[in-house]
C-alpha positions in Angstrom: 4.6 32.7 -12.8 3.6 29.0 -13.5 6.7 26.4 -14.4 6.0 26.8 -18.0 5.7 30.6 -18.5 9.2 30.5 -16.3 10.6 28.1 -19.1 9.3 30.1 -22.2 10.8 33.5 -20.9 14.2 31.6 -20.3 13.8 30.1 -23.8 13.0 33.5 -25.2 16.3 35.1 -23.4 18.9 32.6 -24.5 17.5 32.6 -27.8 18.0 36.5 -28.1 21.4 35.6 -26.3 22.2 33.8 -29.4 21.5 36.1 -31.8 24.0 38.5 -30.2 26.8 36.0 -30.9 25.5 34.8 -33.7 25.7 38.5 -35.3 29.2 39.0 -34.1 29.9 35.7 -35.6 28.7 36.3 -38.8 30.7 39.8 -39.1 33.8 37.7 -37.9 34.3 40.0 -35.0 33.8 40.2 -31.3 31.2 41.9 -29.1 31.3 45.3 -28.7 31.0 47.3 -25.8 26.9 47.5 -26.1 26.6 44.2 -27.3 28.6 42.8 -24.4 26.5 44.4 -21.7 23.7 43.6 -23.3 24.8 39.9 -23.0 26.0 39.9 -19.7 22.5 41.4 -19.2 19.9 38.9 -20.6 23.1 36.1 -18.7 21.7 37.7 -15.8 18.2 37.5 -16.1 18.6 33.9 -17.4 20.4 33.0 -14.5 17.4 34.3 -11.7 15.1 32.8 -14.1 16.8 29.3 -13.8 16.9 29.8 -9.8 13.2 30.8 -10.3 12.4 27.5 -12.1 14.2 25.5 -9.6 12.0 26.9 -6.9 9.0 26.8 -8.7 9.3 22.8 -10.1 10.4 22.2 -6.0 6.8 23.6 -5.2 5.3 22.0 -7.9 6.6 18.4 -6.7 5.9 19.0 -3.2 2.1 19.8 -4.2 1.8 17.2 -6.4 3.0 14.6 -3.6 0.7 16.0 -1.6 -1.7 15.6 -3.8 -0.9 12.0 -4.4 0.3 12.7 -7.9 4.1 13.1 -8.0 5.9 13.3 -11.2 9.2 11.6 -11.9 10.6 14.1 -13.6 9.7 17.5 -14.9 8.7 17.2 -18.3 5.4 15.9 -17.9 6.4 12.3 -17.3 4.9 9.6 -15.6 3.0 10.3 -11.9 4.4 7.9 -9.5 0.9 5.6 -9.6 1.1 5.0 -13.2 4.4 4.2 -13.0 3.5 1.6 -10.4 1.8 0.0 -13.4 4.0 -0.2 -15.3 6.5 -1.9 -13.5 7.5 -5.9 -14.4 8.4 -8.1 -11.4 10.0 -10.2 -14.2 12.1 -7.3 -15.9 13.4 -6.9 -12.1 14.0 -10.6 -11.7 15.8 -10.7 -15.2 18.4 -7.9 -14.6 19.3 -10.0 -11.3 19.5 -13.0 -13.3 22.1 -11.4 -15.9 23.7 -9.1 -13.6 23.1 -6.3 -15.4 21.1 -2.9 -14.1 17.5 -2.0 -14.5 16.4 0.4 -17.2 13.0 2.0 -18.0 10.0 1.9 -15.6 11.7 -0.4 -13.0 15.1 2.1 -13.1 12.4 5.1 -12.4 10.6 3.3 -9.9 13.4 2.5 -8.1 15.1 5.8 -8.0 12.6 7.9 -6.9 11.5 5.5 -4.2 15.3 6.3 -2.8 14.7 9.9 -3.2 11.5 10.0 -1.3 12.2 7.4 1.4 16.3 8.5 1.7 17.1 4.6 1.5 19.2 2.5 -0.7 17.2 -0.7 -0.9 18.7 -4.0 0.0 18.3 -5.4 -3.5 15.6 -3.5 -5.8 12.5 -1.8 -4.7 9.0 -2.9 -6.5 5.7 -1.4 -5.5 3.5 -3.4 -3.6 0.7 -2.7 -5.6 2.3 -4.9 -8.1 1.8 -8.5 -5.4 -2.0 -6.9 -5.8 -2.3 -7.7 -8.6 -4.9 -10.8 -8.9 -3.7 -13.0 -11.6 -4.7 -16.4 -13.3 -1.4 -18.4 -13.4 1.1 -19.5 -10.3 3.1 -21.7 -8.5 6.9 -22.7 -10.0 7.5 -23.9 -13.0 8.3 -27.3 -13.6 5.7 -28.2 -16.6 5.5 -24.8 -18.0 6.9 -25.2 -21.3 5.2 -27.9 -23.0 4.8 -28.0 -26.6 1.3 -26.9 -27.0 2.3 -23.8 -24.1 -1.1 -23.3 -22.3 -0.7 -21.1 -19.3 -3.9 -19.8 -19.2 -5.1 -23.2 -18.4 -2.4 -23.8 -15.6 -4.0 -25.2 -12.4 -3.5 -22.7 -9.6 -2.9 -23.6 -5.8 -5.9 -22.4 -4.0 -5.0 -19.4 -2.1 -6.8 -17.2 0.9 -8.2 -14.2 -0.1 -6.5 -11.0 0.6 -8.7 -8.6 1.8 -8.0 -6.1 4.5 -6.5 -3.7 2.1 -9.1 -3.8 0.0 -11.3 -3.0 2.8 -10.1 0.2 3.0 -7.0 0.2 5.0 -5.0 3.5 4.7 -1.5 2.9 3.9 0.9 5.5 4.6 3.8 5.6 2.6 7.3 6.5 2.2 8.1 6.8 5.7 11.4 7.6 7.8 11.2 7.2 11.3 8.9 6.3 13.9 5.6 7.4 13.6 3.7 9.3 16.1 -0.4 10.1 15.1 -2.1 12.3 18.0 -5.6 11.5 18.3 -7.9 12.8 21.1 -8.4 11.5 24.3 -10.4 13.2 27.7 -11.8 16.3 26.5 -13.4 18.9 28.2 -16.3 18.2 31.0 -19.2 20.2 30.8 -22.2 20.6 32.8 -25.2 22.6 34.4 -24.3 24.8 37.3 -26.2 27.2 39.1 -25.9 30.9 39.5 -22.5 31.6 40.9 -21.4 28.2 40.5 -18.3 27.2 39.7 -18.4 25.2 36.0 -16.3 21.7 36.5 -12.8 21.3 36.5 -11.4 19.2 33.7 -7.9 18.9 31.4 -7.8 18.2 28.3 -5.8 14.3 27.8 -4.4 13.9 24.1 -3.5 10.2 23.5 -1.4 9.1 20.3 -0.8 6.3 17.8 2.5 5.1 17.0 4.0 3.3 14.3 7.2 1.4 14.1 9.0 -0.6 11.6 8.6 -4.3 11.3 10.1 -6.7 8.7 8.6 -9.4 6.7 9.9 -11.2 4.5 10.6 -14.6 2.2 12.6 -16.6 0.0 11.1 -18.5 -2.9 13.3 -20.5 -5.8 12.0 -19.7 -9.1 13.5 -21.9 -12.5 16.2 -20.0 -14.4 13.9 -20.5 -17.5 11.0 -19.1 -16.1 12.4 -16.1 -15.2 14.0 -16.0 -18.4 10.5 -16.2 -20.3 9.1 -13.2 -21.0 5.2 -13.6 -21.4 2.6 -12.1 -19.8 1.8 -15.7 -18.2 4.8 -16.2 -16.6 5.0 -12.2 -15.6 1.5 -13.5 -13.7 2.7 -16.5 -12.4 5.5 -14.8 -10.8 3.7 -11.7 -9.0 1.3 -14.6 -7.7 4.3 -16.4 -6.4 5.5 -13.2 -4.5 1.9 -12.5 -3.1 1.8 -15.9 -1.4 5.2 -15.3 0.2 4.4 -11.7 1.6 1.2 -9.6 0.8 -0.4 -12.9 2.7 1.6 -11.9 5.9 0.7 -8.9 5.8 -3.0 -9.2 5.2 -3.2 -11.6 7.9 -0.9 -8.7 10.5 -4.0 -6.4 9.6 -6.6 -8.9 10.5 -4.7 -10.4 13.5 -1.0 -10.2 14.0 0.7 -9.6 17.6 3.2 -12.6 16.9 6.3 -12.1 17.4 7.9 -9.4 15.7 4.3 -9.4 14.2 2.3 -5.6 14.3 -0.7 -5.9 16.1 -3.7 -6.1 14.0 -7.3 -5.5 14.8 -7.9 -9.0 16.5 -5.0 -8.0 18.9 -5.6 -4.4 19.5 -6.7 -3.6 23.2 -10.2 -1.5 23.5 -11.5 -3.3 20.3 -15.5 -4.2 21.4 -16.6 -7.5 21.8 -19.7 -9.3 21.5 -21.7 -12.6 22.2 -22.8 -14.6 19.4 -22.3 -18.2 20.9 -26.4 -18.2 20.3 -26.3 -17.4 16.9 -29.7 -15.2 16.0 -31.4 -12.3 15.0 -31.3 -10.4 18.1 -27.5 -10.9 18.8 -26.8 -9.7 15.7 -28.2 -6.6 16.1 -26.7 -6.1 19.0 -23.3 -6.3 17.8 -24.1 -3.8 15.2 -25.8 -1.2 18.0 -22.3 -1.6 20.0 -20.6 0.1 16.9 -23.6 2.2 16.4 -23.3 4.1 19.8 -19.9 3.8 19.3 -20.3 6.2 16.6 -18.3 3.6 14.3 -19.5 3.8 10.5 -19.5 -0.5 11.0 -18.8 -0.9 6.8 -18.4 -4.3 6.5 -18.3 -8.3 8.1 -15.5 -10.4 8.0 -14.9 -13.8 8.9 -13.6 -17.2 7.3 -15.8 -19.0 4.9 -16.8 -21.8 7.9 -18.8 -18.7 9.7 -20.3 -17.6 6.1 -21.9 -20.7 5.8 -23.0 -20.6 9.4 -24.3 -17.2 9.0 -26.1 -18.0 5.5 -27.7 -21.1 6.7 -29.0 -19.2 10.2 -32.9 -18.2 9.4 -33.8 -15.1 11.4 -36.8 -17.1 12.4 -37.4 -20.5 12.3 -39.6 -21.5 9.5 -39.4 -18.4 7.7 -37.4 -18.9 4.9 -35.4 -15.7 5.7 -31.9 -16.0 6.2 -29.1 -14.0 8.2 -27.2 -13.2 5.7 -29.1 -12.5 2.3 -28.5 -13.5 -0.9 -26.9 -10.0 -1.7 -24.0 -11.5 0.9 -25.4 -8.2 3.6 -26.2 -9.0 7.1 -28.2 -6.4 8.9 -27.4 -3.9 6.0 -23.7 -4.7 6.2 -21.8 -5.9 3.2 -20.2 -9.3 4.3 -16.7 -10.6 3.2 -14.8 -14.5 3.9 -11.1 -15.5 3.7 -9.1 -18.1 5.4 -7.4 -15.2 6.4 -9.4 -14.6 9.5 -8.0 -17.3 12.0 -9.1 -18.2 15.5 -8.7 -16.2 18.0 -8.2 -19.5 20.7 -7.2 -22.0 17.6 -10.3 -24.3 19.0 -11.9 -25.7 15.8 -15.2 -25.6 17.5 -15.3 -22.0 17.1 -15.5 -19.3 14.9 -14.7 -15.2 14.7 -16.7 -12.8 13.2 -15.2 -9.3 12.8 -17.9 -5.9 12.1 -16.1 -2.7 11.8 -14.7 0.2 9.9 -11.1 -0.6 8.4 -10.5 3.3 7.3 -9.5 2.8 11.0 -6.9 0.7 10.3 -3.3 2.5 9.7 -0.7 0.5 7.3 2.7 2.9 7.9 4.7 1.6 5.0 8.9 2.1 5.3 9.9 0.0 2.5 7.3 -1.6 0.2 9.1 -4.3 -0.9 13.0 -5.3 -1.8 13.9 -7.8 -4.1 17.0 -9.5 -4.3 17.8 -12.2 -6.6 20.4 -14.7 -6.1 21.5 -17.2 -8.8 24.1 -18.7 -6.9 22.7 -20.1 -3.7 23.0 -23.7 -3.2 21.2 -26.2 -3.6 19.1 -23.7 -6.1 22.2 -23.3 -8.1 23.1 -26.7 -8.6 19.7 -27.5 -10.1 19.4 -24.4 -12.4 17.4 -22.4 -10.2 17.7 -19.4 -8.6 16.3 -17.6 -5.6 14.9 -14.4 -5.0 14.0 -13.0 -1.6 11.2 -10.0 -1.1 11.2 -8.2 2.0 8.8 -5.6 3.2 8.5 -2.9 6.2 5.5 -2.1 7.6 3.6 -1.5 11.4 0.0 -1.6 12.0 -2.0 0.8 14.2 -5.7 0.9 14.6 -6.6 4.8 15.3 -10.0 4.1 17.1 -10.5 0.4 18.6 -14.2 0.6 19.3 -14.9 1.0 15.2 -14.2 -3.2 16.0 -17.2 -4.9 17.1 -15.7 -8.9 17.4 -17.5 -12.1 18.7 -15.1 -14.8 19.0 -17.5 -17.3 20.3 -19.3 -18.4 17.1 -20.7 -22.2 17.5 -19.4 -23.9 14.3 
């Protein structure tokens, strides 16, 4: 039986439990004898029909997580991705503000994020969809408020791009412990051997991936009367604010990384395939793309910082022809291209540049804790000046599952 025919039949005994008492009620009299097995009956049944529909919603849930579409709660209520969506960074930073606890969206968010992960967060969690969020308004807030209030026309710092999610990172989620992935290594040898022969020896060597946590995190001091503000503006300004203190470290651990207490991120993965393009031309090009070719790699797109773009787009495939490296269409050999001041130097020399081809499905994001916020409104000197700071912390690690789908030439004349 399916959750709702379950419900129905339990609705259908309780209401015919009812109608016993009700009966007896009316006559002013207790149950008889028939009457009161009759109850204790249809108790029964309603009973295994509510350990019935606990099983069956525990199913349910556990398919529909599997699925990627949990619900919060049973009724038909909101999957956890459009919940995501509905949470307000500034609702969060407002109940911290007034010391008062979270309601709605944020409250559901939060509480099924425990339930799934097993972890009391160490402040409140958000999703981290919400930092990916591209929005129009940032920085803090000094000149916010004017008479004629024109956030939409609020001059933005220039930030880097974040990309390497977008490029099709997978992000695994709600996670407890460490992370093992097992992922083939030396396979079985085969070969031609004559009548009689003996085939070739070989064992089979399975290699794994492994994720563990890593923290990142930072502390930003937003005005009291920002947060206070409730307009979609400021709601803006403030996931923008959050992005540039976290989702940037993060994008630039899946591009790089291998700091200190950093994951290591494709540029600083060992076994990733490297290439020459010190001579920047046609030929070199494509064969940097053949190295992922018979690598089997499905090489999706470029990266590299704008610097290389420019190189790359002002490069003709031969000289005098007009005809361009990269075309207008921003594809090199067929590839889709993409820049961000994200992709440092590999050797910090100026003189050079990276360019990164490869497949970033490949790329594993094990998320622990998306991110915590915790709001303070009594740090000093914040405090003293009105403000009030608010720290975001995240949990992640970084794996790439098959380094030669990374094809990088750090050499790039610039």
């Amino acid at each position: 039986m399916t959750l709702a025919e379950i419900r129905q039949r339990k609705a259908a005994k309780t209401a015919e439990a009812r109608a016993l008492l009700a009966k007896a009620e009316t006559e002013k009299r207790q149950l008889n004898a028939d009457e009161a097995s009759k109850f204790d009956a249809i108790k029964a049944e309603i009973t295994d029909l509510e350990a019935a529909e606990s099983r069956q919603q525990f199913v349910d849930d556990q398919e529909r997580r599997a699925a990627g579409t949990t619900v919060v709660n049973g009724n038909g209520g909101d999957t956890i991705a459009a919940l995501e969506g509905r949470v307000s960074l500034l609702r969060v930073l407002q109940a911290g503000v007034e010391g008062r606890s979270l309601s709605g969206p944020e409250l559901e968010y939060a509480q099924e994020t425990e339930r799934r992960t097993g972890r009391k967060a160490q402040g409140v969690f958000v999703p981290m969809s919400a930092l990916e969020r591209r929005v129009n308004t940032t920085t803090s807030a000094g000149e916010l408020v004017p008479t004629d209030h024109r956030a939409d026309l609020y001059i933005q710092p220039l930030r880097n791009r974040l990309l390497a999610r977008r490029l099709g990172v997978r992000v695994l989620s709600g996670l407890h412990g460490n992370v093992v992935i097992p992922k083939h290594g030396a396979g079985v040898s085969v070969g031609w051997v004559a009548e009689n022969a003996s085939v070739p020896d070989s064992n089979i060597d399975p290699a794994s991936v492994t994720l563990s946590p890593k923290h990142a995190g930072g502390v930003t001091e937003l005005s009291r009367q920002l947060i206070m503000q409730s307009s979609p503006d400021v709601e803006q300004l403030v996931r923008d604010d959050f992005a540039a203190v976290l989702a940037q470290a993060i994008d630039s651990a899946l591009i790089k990384g291998g700091g200190a207490n950093e994951p290591n991120g494709v540029l600083s993965t060992a076994g990733i395939q490297t290439a020459n393009l010190a001579t920047l031309n046609w030929a070199n090009v494509l064969a940097m793309k053949a190295k992922a070719d018979i690598a089997n790699a499905d090489a999706t797109s470029w990266l590299f910082n704008p610097t290389v773009a420019s190189k790359f787009a002002g490069t003709e495939k031969s000289n005098g022809t007009g005809i361009y490296l990269m075309g207008d269409d921003g594809k090199i050999a067929g590839v889709q291209s993409y820049s961000t001041n994200q992709v440092a130097d590999v050797d910090a020399d100026p003189d050079t540049g990276v360019a990164i081809l490869g497949d970033w499905s490949q790329v594993l994001l094990g998320v622990w804790s998306e991110i915590d916020i915790l709001v303070n409104p009594y740090a000093q000197p914040a405090y003293g000046r009105g403000g009030v700071l608010v720290r975001a912390m995240s949990t992640v690690d970084v794996a790439v599952r098959h380094p030669q789908a990374f094809v990088v030439a750090s050499d790039l004349t610039l």
